[in-house]
BADRENPA-260911 format. One line per 10 residues: their letters; for each residue x, y, z of C-alpha. Coordinates in pm, 1 decimal. Layout:
a) X/Y/Z | ...
//
This chain:
xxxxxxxxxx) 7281.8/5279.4/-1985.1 | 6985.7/5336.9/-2213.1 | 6960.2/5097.1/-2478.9 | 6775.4/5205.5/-2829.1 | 6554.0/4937.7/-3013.9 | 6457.9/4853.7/-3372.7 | 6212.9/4575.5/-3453.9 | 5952.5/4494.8/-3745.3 | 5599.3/4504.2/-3579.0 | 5421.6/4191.5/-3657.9
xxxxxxxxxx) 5090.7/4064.0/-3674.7 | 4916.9/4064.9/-3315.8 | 4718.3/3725.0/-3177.7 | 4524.4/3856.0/-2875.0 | 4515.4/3658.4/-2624.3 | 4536.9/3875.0/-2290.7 | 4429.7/4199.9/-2237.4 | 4575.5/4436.8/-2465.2 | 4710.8/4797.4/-2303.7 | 4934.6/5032.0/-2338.9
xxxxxxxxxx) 5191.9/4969.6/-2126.2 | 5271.1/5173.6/-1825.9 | 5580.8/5343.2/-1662.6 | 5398.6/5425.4/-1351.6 | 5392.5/5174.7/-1070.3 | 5078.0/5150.8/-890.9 | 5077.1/4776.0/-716.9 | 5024.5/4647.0/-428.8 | 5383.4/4458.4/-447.1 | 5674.8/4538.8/-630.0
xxxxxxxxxx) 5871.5/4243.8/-778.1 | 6096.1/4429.4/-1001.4 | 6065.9/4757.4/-1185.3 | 6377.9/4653.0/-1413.0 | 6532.9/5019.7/-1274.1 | 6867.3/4862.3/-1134.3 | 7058.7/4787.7/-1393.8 | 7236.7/4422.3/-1463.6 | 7378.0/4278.3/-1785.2 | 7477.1/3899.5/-1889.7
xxxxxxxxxx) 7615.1/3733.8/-2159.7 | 7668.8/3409.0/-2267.2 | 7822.2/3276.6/-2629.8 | 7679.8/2939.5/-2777.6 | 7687.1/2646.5/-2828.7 | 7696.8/2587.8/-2436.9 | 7817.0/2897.0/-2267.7 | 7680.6/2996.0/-1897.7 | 7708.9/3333.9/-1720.6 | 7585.2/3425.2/-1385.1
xxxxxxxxxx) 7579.8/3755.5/-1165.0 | 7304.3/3995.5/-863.9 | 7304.6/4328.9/-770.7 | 7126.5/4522.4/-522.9 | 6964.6/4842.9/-570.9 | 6603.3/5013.0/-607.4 | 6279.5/4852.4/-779.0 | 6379.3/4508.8/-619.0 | 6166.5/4269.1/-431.9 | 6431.5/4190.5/-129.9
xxxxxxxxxx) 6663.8/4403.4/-271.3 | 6909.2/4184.5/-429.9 | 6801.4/4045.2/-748.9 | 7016.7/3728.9/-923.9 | 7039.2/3663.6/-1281.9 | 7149.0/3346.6/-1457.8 | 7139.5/3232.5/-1841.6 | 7268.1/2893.6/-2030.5 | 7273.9/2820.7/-2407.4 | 7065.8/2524.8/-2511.8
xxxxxxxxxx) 7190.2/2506.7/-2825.8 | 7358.2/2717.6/-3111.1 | 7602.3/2932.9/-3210.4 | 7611.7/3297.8/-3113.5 | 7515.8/3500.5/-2806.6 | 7206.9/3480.1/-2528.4 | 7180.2/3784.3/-2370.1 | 6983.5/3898.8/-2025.0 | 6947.9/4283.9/-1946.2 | 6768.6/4475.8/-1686.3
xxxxxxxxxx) 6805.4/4844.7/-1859.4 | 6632.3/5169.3/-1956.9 | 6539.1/5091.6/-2347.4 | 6416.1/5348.1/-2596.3 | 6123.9/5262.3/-2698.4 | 6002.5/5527.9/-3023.2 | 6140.5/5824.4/-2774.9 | 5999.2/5669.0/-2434.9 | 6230.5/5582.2/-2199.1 | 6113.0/5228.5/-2007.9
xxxxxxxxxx) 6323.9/5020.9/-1739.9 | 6260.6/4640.9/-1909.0 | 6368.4/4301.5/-1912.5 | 6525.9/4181.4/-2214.6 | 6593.1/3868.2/-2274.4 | 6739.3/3802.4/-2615.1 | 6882.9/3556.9/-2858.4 | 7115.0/3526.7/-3177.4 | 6900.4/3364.8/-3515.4 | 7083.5/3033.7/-3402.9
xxxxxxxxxx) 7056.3/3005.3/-3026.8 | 6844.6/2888.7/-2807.6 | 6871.1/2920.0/-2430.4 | 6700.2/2989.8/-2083.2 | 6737.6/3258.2/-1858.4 | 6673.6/3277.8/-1473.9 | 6579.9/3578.8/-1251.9 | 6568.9/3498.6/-863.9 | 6448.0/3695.0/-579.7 | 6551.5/3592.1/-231.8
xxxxxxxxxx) 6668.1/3865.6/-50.5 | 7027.4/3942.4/99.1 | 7039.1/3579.2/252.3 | 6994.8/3424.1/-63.9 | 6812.7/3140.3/49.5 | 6418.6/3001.1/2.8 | 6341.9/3221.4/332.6 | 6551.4/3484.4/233.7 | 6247.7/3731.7/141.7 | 6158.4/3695.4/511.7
xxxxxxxxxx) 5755.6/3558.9/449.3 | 5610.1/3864.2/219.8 | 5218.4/3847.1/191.5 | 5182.9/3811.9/-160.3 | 4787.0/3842.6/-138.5 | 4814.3/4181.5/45.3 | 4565.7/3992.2/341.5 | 4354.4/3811.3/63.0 | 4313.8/4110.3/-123.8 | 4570.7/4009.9/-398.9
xxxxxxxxxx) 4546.2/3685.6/-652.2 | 4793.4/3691.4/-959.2 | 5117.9/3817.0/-1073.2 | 5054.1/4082.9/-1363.6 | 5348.4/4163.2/-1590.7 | 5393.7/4324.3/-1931.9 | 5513.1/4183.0/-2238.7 | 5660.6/4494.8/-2428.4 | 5743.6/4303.8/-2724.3 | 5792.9/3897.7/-2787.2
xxxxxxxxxx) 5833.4/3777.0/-3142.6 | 5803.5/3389.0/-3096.2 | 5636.9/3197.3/-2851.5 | 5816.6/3134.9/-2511.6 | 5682.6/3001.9/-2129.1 | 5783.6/3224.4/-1835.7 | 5793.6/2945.0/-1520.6 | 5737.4/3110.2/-1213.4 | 5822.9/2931.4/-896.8 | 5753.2/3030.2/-526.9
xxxxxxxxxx) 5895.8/2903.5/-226.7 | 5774.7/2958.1/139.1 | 6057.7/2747.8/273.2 | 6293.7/2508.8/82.5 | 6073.8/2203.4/178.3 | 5743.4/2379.8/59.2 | 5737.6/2548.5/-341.4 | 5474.5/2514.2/-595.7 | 5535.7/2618.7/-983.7 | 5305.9/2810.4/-1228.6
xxxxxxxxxx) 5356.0/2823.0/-1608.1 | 5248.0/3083.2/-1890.6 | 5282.0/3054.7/-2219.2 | 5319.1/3312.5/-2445.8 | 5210.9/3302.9/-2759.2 | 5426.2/3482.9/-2978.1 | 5367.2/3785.4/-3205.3 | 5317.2/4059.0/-2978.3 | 5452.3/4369.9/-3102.6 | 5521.5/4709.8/-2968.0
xxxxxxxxxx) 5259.4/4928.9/-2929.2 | 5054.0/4817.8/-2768.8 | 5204.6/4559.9/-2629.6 | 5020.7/4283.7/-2390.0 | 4915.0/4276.8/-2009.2 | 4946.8/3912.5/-1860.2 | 4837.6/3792.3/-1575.4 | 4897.9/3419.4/-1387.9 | 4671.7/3331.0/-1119.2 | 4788.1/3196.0/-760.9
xxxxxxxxxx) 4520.2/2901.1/-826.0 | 4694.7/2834.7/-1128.6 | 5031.0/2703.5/-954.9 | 5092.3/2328.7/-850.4 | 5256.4/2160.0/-542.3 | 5619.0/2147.1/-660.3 | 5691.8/1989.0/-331.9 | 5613.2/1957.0/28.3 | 5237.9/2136.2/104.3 | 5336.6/2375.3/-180.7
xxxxxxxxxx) 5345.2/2772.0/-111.9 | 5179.9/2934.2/96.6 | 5174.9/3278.1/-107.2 | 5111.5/3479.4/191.6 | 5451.3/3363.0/349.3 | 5658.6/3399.7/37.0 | 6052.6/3323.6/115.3 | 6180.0/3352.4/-259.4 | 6035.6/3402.7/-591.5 | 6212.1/3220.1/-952.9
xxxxxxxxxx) 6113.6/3330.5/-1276.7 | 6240.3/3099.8/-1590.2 | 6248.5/3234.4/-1978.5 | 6243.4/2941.5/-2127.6 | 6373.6/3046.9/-2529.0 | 6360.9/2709.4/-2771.6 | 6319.4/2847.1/-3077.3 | 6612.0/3041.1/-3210.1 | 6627.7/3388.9/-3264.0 | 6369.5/3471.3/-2954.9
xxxxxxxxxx) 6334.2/3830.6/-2829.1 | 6135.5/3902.9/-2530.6 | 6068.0/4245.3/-2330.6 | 5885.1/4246.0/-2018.0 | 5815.0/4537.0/-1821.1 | 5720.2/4568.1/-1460.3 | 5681.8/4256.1/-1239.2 | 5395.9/4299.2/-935.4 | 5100.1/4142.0/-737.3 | 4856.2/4420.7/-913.5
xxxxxxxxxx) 4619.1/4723.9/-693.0 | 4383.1/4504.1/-533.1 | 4093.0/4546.2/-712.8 | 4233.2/4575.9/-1032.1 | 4329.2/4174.1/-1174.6 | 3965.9/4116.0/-1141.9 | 3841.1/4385.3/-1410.8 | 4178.8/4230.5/-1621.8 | 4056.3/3919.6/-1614.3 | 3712.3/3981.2/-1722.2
xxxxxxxxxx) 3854.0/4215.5/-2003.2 | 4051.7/3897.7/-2143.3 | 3719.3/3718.0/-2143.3 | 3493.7/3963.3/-2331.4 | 3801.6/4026.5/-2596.8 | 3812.7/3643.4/-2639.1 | 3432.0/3652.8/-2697.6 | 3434.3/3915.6/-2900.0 | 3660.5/3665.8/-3134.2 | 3449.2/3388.2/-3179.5
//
């Protein structure tokens, strides 16, 4: 189902590399493309919903959605779709809330088995080649973290947080990336992200009324984070 968007472009605070964002998929490893579509709804002030699918664009094939309302009332909403975005079709994320609610959302990727081993031990640095997860942020009004966490096993996960800052419009739109190095032991040794078993990702939404598109999930081309990274660093010069 394609899904058509409105929004009032606000003021942008760069704080990542700014580019246009891209329907073409060029990485070394897919997490999701956001081309199987899944839908979930939940109604405040402390409803819950909960559902997976299988199908193309998936890391492990099955991907598993979950969302909660913090606080509110209204409705939380999580959608993998194909949005219209000023007459170009993308397959996004959307994770959205009512002007009262707050909420979290929860996207897990563990293969078939659904377990922390369920991926089967993917090589998230392609051999040593690849560093980061890279994702974009189509459009995110307020400021919300995205929580990724890894597992190898269940005895061995480590967690890595972004925070985004708000006030990213369309058009551009931003390019993030989050460094391996920038996780922490979550427990045992932590992950070993070249023997990946399962792969979290948390929207965390506390202030009311947050609407947040992401586009594609992936380790980026080898190659590539490094000349992202030292983009992010000029811009930031550039601004003092």
């Amino acid at each position: 189902m394609k899904r058509s968007l409105m929004v009032n472009l606000v003021s942008l605070g760069v704080l990542a590399v700014v580019t246009q964002p891209s329907t073409e998929v060029a990485a070394a490893i897919i997490i999701d493309t956001f081309e199987t579509t899944q839908s979930l709804t939940a109604e405040g002030p402390a409803g819950t919903a909960n559902g997976s699918i299988m199908g193309a664009g998936i890391l492990g094939t099955e991907q598993e959605m979950a969302i909660e309302v913090n606080s509110g009332t209204g409705w939380l909403t999580l959608a993998a779709d194909e949005f219209d975005v000023f007459g170009e079709d993308l397959d996004l994320l959307s994770h959205s809330h009512d002007a009262s609610i707050t909420g979290q959302s929860w996207i897990t990727w563990d293969g078939v088995a659904d377990t922390p081993t369920g991926l089967g031990g993917v090589d998230l640095t392609e051999g040593g080649l690849s560093s980061v997860f890279e994702f974009d942020v189509i459009m995110d009004d307020f400021a919300v973290d995205l929580t990724f966490t890894v597992w190898t096993d269940a005895a061995n996960w480590s967690v890595g947080t972004i925070a985004l800052p708000g006030g990213i419009p369309f058009n551009p739109g931003q390019t993030f990336v989050l460094p391996y190095a920038d996780f922490t032991v979550g427990g045992g040794t932590g992950a070993d992200f070249a023997d990946v078993g399962a792969i979290k990702l948390l929207i965390d939404g506390q202030i009311p009324g947050t609407d947040l598109l992401l586009g594609i999930i992936q380790t980026p081309e080898p190659g590539t984070a490094s000349l992202i990274m030292l983009g992010a660093l000029a811009l930031l010069r550039r601004k003092r």
